[in-house]
ZAMI-740214 format. One record per residue (C-alpha): residue in one letter; x, y, z. Coordinates in steps of 0.2 Angstrom, whole numbers, padded with zeros to 4 digits, always signed. Layout:
N
AXYZ...
END
This chain:
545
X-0002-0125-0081X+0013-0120-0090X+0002-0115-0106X-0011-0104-0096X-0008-0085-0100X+0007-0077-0090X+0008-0058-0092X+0016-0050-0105X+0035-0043-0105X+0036-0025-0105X+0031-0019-0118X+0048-0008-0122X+0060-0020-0112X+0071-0031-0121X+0073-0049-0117X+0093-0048-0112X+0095-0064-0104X+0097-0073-0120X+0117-0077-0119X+0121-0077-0139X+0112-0057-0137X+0126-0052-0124X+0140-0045-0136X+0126-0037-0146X+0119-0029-0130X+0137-0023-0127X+0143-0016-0141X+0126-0007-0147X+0113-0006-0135X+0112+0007-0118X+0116-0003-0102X+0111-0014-0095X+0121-0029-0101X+0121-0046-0097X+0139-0055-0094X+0138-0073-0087X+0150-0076-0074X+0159-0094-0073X+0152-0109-0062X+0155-0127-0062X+0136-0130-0066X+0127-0145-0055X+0115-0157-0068X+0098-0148-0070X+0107-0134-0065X+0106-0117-0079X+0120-0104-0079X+0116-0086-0071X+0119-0070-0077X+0133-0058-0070X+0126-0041-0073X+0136-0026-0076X+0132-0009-0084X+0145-0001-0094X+0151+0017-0097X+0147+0022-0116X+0167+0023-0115X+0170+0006-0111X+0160-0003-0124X+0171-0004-0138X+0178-0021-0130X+0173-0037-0136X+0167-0048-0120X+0169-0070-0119X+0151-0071-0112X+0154-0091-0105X+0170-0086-0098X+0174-0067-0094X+0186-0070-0080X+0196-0082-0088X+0206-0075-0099X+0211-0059-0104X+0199-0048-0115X+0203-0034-0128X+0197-0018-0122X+0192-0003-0132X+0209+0006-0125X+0221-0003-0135X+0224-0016-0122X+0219-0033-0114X+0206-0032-0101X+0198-0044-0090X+0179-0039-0087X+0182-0036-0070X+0196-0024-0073X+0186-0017-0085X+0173-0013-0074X+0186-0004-0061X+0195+0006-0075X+0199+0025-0075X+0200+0024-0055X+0187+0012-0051X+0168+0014-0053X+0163+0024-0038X+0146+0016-0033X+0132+0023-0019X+0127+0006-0011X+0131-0012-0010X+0122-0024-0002X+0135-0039+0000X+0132-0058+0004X+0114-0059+0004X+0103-0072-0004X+0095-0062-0019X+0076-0068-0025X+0071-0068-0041X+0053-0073-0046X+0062-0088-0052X+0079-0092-0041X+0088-0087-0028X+0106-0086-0028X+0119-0078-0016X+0128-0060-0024X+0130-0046-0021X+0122-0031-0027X+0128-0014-0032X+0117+0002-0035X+0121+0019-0043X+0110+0035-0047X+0096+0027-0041X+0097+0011-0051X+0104-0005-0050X+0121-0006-0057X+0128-0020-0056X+0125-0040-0049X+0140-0050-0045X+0144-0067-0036X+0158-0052-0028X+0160-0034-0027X+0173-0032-0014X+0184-0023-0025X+0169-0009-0032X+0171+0007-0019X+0155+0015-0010X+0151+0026-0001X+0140+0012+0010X+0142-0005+0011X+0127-0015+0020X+0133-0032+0024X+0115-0045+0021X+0124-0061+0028X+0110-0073+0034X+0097-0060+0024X+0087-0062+0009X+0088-0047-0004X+0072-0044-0015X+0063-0033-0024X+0053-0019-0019X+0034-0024-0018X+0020-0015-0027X+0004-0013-0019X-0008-0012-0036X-0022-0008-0027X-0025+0006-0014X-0038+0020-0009X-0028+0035-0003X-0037+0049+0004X-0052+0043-0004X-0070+0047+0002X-0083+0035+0005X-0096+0032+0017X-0096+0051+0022X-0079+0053+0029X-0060+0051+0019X-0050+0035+0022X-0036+0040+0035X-0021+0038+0025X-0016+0052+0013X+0000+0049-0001X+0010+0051+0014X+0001+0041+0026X-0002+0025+0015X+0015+0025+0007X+0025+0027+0022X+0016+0013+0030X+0023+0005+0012X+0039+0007+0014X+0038+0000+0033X+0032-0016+0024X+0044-0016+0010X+0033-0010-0003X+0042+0004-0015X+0027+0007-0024X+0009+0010-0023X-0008+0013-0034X-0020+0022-0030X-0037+0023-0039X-0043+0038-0042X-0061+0042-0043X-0065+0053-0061X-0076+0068-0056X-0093+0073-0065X-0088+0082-0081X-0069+0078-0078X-0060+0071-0094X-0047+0057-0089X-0032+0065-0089X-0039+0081-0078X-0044+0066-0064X-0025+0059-0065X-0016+0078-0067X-0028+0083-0051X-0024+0066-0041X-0006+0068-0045X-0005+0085-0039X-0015+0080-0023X-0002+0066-0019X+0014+0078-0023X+0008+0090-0010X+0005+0076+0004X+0023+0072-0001X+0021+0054-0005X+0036+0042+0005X+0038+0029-0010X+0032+0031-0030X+0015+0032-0035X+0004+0026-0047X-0012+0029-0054X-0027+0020-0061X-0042+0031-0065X-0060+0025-0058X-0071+0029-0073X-0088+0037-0067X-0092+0049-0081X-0094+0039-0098X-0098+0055-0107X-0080+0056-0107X-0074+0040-0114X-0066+0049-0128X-0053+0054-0117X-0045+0040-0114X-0032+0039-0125X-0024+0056-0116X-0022+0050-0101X-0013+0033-0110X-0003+0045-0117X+0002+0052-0102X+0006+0039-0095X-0009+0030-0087X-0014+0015-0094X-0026+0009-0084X-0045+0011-0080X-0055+0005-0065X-0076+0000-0068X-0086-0003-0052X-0101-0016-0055X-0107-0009-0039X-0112+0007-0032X-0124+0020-0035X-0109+0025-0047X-0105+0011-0053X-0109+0006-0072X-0123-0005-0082X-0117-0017-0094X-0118-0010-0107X-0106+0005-0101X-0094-0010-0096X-0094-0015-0113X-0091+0001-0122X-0077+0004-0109X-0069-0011-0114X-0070-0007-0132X-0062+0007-0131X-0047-0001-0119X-0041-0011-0133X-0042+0002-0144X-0032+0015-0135X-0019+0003-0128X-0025+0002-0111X-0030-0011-0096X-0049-0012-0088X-0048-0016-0070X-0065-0022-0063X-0074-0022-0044X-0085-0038-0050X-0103-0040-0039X-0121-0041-0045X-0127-0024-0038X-0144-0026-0042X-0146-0044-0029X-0135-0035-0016X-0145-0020-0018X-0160-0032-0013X-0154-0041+0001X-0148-0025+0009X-0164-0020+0008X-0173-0036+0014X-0161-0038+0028X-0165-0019+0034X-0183-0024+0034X-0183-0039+0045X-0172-0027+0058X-0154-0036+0053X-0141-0024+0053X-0127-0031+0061X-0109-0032+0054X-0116-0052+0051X-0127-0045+0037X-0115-0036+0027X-0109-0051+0021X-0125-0060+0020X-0131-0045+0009X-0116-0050-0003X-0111-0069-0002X-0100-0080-0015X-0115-0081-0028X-0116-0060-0028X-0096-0058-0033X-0097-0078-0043X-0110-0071-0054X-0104-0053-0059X-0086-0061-0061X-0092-0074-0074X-0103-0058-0084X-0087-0049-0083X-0077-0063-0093X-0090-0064-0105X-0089-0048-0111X-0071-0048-0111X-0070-0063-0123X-0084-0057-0133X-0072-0043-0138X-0054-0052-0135X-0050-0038-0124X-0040-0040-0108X-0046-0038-0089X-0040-0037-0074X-0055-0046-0058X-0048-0034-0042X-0048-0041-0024X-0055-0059-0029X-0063-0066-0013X-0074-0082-0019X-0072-0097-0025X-0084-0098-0039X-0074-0083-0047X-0057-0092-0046X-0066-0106-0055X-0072-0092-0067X-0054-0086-0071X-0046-0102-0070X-0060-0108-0084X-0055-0093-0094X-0036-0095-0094X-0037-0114-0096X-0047-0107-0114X-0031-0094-0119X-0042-0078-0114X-0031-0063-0104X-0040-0063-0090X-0028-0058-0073X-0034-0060-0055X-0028-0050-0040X-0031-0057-0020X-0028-0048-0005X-0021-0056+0011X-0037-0053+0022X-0044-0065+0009X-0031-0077+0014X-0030-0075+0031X-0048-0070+0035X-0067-0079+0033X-0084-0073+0037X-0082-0078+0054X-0075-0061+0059X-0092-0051+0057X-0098-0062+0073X-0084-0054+0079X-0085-0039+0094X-0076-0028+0084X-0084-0035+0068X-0088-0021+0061X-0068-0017+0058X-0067-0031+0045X-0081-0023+0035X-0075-0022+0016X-0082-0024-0001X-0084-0038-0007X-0083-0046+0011X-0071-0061+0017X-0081-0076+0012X-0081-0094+0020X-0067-0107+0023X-0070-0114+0007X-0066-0099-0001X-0053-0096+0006X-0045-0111+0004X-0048-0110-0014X-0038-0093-0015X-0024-0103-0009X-0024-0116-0020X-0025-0104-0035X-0010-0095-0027X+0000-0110-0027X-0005-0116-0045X-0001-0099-0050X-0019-0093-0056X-0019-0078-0044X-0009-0067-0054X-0006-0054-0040X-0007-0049-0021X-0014-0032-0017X-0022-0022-0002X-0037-0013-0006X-0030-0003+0006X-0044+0010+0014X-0041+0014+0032X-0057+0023+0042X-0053+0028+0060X-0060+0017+0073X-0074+0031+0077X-0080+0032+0057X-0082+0012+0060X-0093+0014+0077X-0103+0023+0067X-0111+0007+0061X-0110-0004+0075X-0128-0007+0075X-0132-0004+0057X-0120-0012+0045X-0125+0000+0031X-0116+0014+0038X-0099+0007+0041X-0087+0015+0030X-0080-0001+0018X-0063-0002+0019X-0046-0010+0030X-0029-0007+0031X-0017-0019+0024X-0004-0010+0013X+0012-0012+0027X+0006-0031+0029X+0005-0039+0013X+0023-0040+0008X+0028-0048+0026X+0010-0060+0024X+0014-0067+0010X+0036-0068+0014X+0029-0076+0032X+0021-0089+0021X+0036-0094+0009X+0046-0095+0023X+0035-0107+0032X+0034-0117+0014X+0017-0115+0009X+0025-0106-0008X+0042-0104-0013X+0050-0086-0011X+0053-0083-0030X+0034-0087-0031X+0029-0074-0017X+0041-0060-0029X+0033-0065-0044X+0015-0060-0036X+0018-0047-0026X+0032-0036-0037X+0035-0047-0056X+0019-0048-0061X+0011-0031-0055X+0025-0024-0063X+0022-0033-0080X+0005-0031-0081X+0005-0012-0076X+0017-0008-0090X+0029-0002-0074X+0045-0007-0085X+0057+0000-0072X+0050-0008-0057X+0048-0027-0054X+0064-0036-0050X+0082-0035-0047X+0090-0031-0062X+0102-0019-0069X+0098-0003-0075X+0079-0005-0065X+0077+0007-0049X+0086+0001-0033X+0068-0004-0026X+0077-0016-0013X+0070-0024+0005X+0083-0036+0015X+0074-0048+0024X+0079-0056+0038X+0070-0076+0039X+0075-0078+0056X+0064-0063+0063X+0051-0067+0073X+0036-0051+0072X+0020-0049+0078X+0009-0036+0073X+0003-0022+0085X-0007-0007+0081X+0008+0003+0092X+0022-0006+0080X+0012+0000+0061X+0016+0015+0053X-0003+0020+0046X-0010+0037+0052X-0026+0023+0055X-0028+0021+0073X-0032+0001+0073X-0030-0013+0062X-0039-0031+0058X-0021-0038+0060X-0018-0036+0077X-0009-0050+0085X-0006-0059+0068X+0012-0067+0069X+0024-0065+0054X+0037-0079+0053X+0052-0068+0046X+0052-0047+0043X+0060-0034+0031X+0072-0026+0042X+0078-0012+0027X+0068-0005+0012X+0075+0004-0002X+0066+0016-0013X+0079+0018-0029X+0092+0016-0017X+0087+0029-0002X+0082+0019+0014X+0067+0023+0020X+0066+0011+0031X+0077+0003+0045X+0073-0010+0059X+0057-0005+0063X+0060+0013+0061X+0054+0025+0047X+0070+0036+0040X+0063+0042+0023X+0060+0060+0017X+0043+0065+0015X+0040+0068-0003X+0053+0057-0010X+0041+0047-0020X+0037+0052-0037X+0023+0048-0049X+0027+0032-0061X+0021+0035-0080X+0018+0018-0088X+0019+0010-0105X+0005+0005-0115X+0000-0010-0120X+0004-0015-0138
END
């Protein structure tokens, strides 16, 4: 519902798309600036910017925002210039890239420009760009052009279950950047007697030296409440959120929740939370070991709907007992969508993330032979469940589309073929969300500005990532062209993981990024990774106000 909470702007970003803002925008602030290009405008119909940036040099001139190609325009140089020439003045602006005739999505429209791109960032949108010089020009006819997704959610070289999850920064993000995903978080575990912002500097130095394919990000999984006092450091270095695991021998009791909350919204910052009862899954574990019932069926009879239900609706209440926001990771049950839903519907700030193998997946698989593959925590949860997910997808409840992406090696997972409790928890999924959720707005179950919105706007938004998100000037050229007409089925031989098997295998994608973009530098072409090992770079984030 149109009155449910929506994240927040940026919290540094001005709103530009206001047209009586333009001049101002223009004549005072740093690019980018907002110019609305002419069109005959159909009923119901609203008019869409024409985006420019403009040299500090070429801002003295006033602009006709309704009508710039129209009429002539007064320049700063003493005389009349129309916004195009403007634009092209002093030789032409010499630009890196432009992506022509495409169908550009926004997480609300699509429209056909073309799309220009300069040091790294977008510079300019335009219904034509014929007349801007490049060094490459990449003609999109027939192609959609969106944003770069961002995978919130990831487990990079993490270690769990006695073994490390396959896929290091370079691993996981080049497998990203196959799927048209230009940005990645991984959390990172806080070490015993580690202050926040040691667990971030050490993480960050970790993924710089695998030599990350695509920008990083980092949440810190708090494990260590001794040093809760700490937090504000690492906001002030730029990471502003903090993970909580309701599960887990280090996981945390209530009250640690509580004070961890508590101290989020005084320093600025956003808790993200694993949500299931560990004290009932504990016991089931247990009683299901007793009785001799350890296949891959067990682990998710050990943690059904009412184990994740449960702890999510605890989670809520402490949130709204201090008005503090969270973030409900990897939601896989239908009794905590009707949690959130309950809690939106009463104004709290109360996001909720999905992954596709909720989507796509149900409990059936752990009958499976190869059961054991699917095993993650929580689990994939019945049809109703799953249908349920969907249904908050469409009414825009699910806030978010991420991975929990934790690869193990198809030997690591054996090692639990007759005993569920030694299964290292974890699948791979970071190269197939973006083309899973694509696939399905372009079969119609939801619109493609929707599948933007959760799988790039809103992580971007809620993350603080205020130069990531969409296609807009002066954000980084984090761009995928996408071809609708592509049909792809995935293969374990056609991934780009350093896993050696995946729970997607034969799964068919209606539609498939054919080039990704990281701020501009393909990384990506038909099939084919072409980036440079250690072009990503770690994103610092603003902090909630």
């Amino acid at each position: 519902a149109s009155d449910r909470h929506r994240p927040p702007p940026p919290p540094d970003e001005t709103n530009l798309c206001a047209p009586q803002a333009a001049d101002a925008c223009v004549l005072s602030c740093p690019a980018p600036a907002y110019i609305y290009k002419e069109a005959e405008l159909q009923p119901g119909q609203v008019r869409r910017p024409f985006l420019f940036t403009i040299d500090s040099e070429m801002r003295q001139g006033a602009f006709d925002t309704q009508n710039p190609f129209a009429k002539p325009i007064r320049g700063g140089i003493g005389k009349p210039q129309t916004t195009a020439n403007l634009f092209l003045q002093k030789g032409g602006l010499f630009v890196d890239l432009i992506i022509k005739n495409g169908t550009i999505v926004t997480e609300k429209e699509m429209f056909k420009a073309d799309i220009a791109v300069k040091d790294q960032k977008i510079a300019a949108i335009g219904a034509d760009l014929s007349d801007v010089k490049a060094d490459k020009v990449v003609d999109a006819t027939g192609k959609l052009v969106l944003p770069g997704a961002i995978d919130a959610h990831t487990h990079l070289a993490f270690p769990f279950g006695g073994t490390v999850s396959s896929d290091d920064f370079f691993a996981g993000t080049r497998a990203a950047a196959c799927g048209g995903t230009t940005m990645v978080f991984d959390y990172s575990g806080q070490k015993k007697g580690e202050s926040f912002l040691e667990t971030v500097k050490r993480r960050e130095a970790e993924a710089l030296e695998d030599g990350p394919a695509v920008d990083f990000a980092i949440h810190v999984g708090i494990t260590d409440l001794s040093m809760l006092d700490t937090m504000q450091e690492a906001v002030d270095y730029g990471v502003s959120s903090f993970k909580v695991y309701m599960v887990y021998d280090f996981g945390v009791k209530d009250g640690d929740f509580y004070q961890v909350l508590q101290k989020s919204k005084e320093c600025g910052s956003l808790v993200c939370v694993h949500a299931e009862n560990n004290e009932v899954l504990t016991t089931l574990i247990k009683q299901f070991a007793d009785e001799g019932k350890l296949s891959p069926w067990y682990h998710y009879a050990s943690r059904p709907e009412f184990v994740a239900g449960e702890a999510s609706r605890r989670a809520i209440t402490w949130a709204k007992s201090l008005d503090a926001p969270l973030y409900i990771v990897h939601m896989s049950d239908k009794e905590g969508v009707e949690a959130v839903t309950k809690a939106k519907d009463e104004g709290l700030e109360i996001y909720m993330e999905t992954c596709p193998h909720y989507l796509e997946f149900t409990r059936d698989v752990f009958k499976r032979e190869d059961g054991r593959n699917f095993v993650c925590s929580p689990p994939m949860k019945g049809e109703e469940s799953r249908l349920a997910l969907w249904d908050a997808v469409k009414r825009g409840e699910i806030d978010t589309i991420a991975t929990d992406h934790c690869p193990f090696q198809q030997s690591e997972k054996d090692w639990g073929k007759d005993d569920f409790r030694k299964i290292p928890n974890g699948c791979a999924g970071v190269e197939n969300m973006y083309p899973y959720m694509l696939s399905a707005a372009n079969t119609g179950v939801i619109s493609f500005p929707r599948a933007v919105e959760i799988c790039c706007f809103n992580p971007a938004k809620i993350f603080g990532c205020t130069q990531k998100g969409s296609l807009a000037v002066g954000k980084d050229a984090d761009i995928v062209i996408y071809d609708p007409t592509k049909e792809f089925t995935i293969h374990q031989s056609n991934m780009h993981s350093d896993s050696d098997h995946t729970i997607w295998e034969g799964i068919e994608c209606h539609g498939y990024p054919v080039q990704t973009y990281s701020r501009g530098h393909l990384v990506y072409d038909n099939g084919e990774y072409v980036g440079e090992r250690g072009w990503g770079k770690m994103v610092k984030r603003a902090a909630r106000k």
